[in-house]
C-alpha positions as CSV (number, residue, x, y, z in Angstrom):
1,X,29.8,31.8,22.2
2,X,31.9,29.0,22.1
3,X,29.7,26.5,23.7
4,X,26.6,27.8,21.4
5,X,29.1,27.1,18.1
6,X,29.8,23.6,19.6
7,X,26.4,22.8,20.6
8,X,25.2,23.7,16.6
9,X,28.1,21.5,15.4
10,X,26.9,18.5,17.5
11,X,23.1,19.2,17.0
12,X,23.5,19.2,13.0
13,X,24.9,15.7,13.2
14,X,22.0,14.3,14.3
15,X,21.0,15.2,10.5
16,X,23.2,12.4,9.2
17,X,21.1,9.2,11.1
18,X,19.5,6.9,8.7
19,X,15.7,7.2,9.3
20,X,14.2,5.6,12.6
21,X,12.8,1.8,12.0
22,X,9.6,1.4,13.7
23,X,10.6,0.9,17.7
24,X,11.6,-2.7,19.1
25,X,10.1,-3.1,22.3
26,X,12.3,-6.6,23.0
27,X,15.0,-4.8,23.0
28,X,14.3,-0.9,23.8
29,X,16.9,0.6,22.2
30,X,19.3,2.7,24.4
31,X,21.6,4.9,22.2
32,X,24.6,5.4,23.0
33,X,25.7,8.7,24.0
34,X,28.1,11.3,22.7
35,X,30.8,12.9,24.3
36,X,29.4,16.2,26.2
37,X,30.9,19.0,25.7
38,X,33.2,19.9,28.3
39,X,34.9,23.1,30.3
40,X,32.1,25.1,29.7
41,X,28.9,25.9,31.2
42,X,25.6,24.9,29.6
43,X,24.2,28.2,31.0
44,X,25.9,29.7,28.2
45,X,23.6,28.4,26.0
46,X,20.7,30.9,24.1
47,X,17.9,28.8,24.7
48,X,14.7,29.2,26.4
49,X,12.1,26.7,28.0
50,X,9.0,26.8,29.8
51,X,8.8,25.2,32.9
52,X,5.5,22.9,34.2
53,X,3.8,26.1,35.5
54,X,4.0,27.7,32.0
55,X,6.9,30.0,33.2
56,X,10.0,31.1,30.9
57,X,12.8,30.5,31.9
58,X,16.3,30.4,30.6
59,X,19.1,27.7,31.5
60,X,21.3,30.3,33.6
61,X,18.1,30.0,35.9
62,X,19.4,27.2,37.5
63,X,22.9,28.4,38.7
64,X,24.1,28.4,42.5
65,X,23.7,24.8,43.2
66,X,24.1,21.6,42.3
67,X,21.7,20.2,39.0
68,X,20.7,16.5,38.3
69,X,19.8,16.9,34.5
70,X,18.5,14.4,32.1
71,X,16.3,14.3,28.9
72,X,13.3,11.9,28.4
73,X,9.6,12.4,27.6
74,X,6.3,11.5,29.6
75,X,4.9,9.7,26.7
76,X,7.8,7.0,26.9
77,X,7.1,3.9,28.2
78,X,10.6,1.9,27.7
79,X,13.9,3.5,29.7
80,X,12.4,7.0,30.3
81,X,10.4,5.7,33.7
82,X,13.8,4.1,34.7
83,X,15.6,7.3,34.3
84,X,13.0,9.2,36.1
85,X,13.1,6.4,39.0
86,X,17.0,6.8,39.5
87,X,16.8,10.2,39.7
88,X,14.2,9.8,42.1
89,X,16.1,7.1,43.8
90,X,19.4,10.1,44.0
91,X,16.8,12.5,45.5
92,X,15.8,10.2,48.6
93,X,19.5,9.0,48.9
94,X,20.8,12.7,48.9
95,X,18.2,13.9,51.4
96,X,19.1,11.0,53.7
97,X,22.5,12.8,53.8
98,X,20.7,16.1,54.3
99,X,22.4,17.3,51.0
100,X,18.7,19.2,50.3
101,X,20.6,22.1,48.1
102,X,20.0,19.7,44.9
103,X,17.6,20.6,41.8
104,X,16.6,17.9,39.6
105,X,15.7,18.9,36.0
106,X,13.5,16.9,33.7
107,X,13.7,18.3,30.1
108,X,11.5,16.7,27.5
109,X,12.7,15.5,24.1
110,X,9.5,16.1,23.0
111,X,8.3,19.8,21.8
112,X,5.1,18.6,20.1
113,X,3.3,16.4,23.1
114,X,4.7,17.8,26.4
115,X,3.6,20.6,27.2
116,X,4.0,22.7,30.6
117,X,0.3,21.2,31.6
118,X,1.1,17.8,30.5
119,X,4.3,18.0,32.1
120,X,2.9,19.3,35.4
121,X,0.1,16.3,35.3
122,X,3.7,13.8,34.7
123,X,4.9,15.5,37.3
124,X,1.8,15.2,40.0
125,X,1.2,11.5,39.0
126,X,4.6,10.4,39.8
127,X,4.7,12.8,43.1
128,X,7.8,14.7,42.2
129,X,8.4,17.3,44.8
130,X,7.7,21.0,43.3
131,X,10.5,21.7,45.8
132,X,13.2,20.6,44.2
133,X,11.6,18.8,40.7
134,X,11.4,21.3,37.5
135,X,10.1,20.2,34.6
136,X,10.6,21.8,30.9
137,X,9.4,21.8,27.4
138,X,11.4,24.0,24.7
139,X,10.9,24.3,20.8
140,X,12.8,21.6,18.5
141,X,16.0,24.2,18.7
142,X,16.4,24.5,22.1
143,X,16.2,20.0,22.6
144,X,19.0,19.7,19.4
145,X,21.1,22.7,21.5
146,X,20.7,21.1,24.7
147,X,20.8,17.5,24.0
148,X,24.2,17.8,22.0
149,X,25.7,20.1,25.0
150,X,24.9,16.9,27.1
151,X,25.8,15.0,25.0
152,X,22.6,12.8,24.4
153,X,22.0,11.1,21.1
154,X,17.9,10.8,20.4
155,X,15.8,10.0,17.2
156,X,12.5,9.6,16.2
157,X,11.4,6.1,16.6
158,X,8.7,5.6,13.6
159,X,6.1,5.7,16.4
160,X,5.3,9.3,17.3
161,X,8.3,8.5,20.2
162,X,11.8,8.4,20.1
163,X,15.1,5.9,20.7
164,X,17.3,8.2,22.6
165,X,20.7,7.9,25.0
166,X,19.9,7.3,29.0
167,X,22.3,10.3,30.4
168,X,22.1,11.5,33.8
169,X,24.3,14.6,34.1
170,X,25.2,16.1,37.0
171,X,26.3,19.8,37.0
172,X,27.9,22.1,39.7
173,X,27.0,25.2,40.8
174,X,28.3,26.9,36.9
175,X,26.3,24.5,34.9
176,X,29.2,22.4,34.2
177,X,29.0,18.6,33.8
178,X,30.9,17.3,36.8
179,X,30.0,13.6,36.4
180,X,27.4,11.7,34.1
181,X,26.4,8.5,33.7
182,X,25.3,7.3,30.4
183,X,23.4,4.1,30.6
184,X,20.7,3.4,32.9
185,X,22.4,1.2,35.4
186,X,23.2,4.1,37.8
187,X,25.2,3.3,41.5
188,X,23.1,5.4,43.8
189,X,26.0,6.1,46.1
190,X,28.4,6.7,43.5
191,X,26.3,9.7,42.4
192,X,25.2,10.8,45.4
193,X,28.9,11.1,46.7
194,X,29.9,13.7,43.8
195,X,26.6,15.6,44.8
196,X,28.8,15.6,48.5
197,X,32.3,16.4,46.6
198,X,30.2,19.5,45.3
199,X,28.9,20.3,48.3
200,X,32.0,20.2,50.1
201,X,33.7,22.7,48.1
């Protein structure tokens, strides 16, 4: 309850931003991100998603291990393939250290465009492995809850996509956020080495 009263507060901010110019691409904007909440699971949170095989799930679906988490869209062409690519680049560094327990969750910012069949095509095309790579799409409600429980600041950009914060969040086996890094300049190792802490424990 108190995460889903939090996670309202922080999603009606994102009321108050001035309306979106139309997007710069020399200088893809890269929001910056608010705090997360903290000391408390996201798996507490109400909503519900659809993953890439047109399955409901809910969040708590994910508890037991280890979660690499961030928000983006397949339409984006600016930071959204980075993020993507450093998670990617997380996956092949963990499984080097044969930490394979790891889920990677993509949800998309965008309820109108992605949906499960376009995010299972995003998904094929970029050879994420089924294995370990989920994919969601949720209504407008469940992207305001979520992205202010991660704390990730995103907008519509004037051009049908949107200028939004470049959070990777990592959460432990409770769906709390254990480490995150919030631009897209992520240290491989660093990241990979709380996915060991986690596992260690």
């Amino acid at each position: 309850m108190r995460l889903q009263t939090l996670a309202i507060a922080l999603a009606a901010s994102f009321l108050c931003f001035a309306p979106a110019r139309a997007h710069d691409h020399a200088h893809m904007m890269q929001m910056e991100a608010a705090q997360p909440l903290s000391g408390a699971s996201l798996y507490n949170l109400a909503s519900h998603w659809t993953d890439q095989d047109g399955k409901a799930i809910d969040l708590k679906s994910l508890r037991g291990r280890p979660v690499v988490v961030a928000m983006a869209y397949t339409s984006c062409k600016g930071i959204c393939p980075l993020i993507v690519a450093n998670m990617v680049a997380v996956e092949n560094a963990a499984k080097a250290k044969n930490l394979n327990d790891v889920r990677f969750a993509f949800f998309s910012l965008d309820s109108k465009v992605d949906t499960p069949a376009k995010l299972k095509a995003y998904a094929t095309e970029r050879g994420l492995d089924p294995a370990q790579w989920s994919l969601y799409h949720g209504d407008e409600k469940a992207v305001r809850d979520l992205a202010a429980a991660l704390g990730v600041r995103y907008r519509p950009d004037g051009q049908g996509g949107f200028d939004h914060s470049a959070a990777i969040s990592l959460l432990n086996a409770q769906g709390e956020i254990v480490f995150q890094k919030l631009d897209a300049k992520l240290d491989t190792d660093e990241f990979v080495g709380k996915i060991e802490s986690l596992a260690k424990k």
